[in-house]
Each structure stands twice: as C-alpha cells, then as structure tokens.
C-alpha positions in Angstrom: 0.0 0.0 0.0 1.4 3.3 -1.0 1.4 6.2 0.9 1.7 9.8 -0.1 1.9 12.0 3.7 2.2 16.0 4.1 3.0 17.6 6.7 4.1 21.2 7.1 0.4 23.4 6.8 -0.9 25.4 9.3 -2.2 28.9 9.7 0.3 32.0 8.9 -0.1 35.8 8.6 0.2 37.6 5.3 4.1 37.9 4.2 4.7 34.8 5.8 6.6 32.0 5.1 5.7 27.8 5.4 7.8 24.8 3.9 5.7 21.8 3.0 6.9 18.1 3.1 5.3 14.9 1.7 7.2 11.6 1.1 5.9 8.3 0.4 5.9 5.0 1.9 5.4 1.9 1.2 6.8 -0.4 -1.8 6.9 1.8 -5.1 9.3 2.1 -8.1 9.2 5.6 -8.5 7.8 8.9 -9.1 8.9 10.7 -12.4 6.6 13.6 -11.8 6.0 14.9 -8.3 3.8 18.1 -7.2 2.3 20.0 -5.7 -2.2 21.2 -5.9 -4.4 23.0 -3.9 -8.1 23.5 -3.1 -9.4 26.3 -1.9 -13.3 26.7 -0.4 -15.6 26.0 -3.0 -13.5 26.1 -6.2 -11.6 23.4 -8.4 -8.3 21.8 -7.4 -5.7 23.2 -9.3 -1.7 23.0 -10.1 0.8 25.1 -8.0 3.9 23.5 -8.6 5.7 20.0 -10.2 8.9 18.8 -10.6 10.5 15.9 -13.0 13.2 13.5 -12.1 15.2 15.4 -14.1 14.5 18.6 -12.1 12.5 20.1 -14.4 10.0 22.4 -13.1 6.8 24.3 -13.8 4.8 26.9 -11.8 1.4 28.2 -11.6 1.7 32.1 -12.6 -0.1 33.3 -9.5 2.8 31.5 -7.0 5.9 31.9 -9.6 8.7 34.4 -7.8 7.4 33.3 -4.5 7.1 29.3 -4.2 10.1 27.1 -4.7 10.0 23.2 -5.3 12.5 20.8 -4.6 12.6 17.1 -4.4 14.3 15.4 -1.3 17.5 13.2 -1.6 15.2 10.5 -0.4 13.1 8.8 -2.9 10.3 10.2 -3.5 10.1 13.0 -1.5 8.9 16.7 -2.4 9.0 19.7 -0.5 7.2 23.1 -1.5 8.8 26.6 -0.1 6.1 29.2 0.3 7.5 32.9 0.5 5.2 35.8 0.6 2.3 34.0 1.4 -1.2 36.1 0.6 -4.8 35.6 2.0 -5.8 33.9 -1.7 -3.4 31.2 -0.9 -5.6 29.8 1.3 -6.7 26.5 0.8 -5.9 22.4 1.4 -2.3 21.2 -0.5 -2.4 18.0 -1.6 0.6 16.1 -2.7 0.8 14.2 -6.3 2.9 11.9 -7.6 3.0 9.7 -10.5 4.8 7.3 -13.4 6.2 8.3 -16.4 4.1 7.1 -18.3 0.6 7.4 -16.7 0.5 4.3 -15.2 0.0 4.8 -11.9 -0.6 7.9 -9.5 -1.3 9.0 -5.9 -2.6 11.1 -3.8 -1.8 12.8 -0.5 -4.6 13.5 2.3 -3.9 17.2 2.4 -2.5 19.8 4.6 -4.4 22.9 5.0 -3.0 26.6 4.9 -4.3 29.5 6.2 -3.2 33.1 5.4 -4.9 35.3 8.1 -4.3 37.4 10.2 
C-alpha cells in the first residue's frame, strides 16, 4: 500500500513563510513527476507547482517568484517553499505523484494553509 503523507500546513499571517513536506511510503518504483495542488473553499483543485526526475520544473503564474519546489535526496520525497504568502493562498495542498508514463498515481490526504491574520 502506497502512501503519499504532508505535513508542514498550518495557519500564517500575510508575508509569511511555510515549507511543506510529503514523502511516500510503502513499496513503489518511483515517481517521475511529483507536485504539488491545492483546493481552496468552493472552487476546483488546481496545479501550483511539479517537478521531473530530471528537475525540471513548472509553476502556476499566481505563486511563480514566490514558491520554490525541490525534491528530497530521499526517494520520492517533495518539498514546496512558500514565501510571501497572501490571503488567496488559502486552501488544502495535496501532494501528487506519479509514473512516467501514466500508469500509476497517488494522492496525498492534504494539509491545509491558512493566510490570516
């Protein structure tokens, strides 16, 4: 049984700053894509961040400048820097990861972030 866990949300003011974490146990050849999505109160899930194997990475245009994603040295492991956090950031992260090829993906639980003050 594979296992995607976050951890890292929580509630921060505007101009803040929160690094989340997700790795995966359990038995599992690899991730070629990992990322990161949010949800946010009554709207669609949507892309903030992935990252390749190869490092490649691509960014949602309302968190580019401010969000930075890295993989761990551990296998398959992902971590999302948050900078300059805003009120609209507000939602629950989930952590993705999947095959090459399309063959198999998961899904984290979520981790929810809150930008108030």
């Amino acid at each position: 049984q594979v296992q995607l866990v976050e951890s890292g949300g929580g509630l921060v003011q505007p101009g803040g700053s929160l690094r989340l974490s997700c790795a995966a146990s359990g038995s599992i050849f690899g991730f070629y894509t990992m990322g990161w999505y949010r949800q946010a109160p009554g709207k669609q899930r949507e892309l903030v961040a992935t990252i390749t194997s190869s490092s490649r990475t691509d960014y949602a245009d309302s968190v580019k400048g401010r969000f930075t994603i890295s993989r761990g040295n551990a296998k398959n492991s992902v971590y999302l820097q948050m900078n300059g956090l805003k009120p609209e950031d507000t939602a629950v992260y989930y952590c993705h990861g999947s095959s090459a090829y399309g063959d198999y993906e998961y899904w984290g639980q979520g981790t929810q972030v809150t930008v108030s003050f």
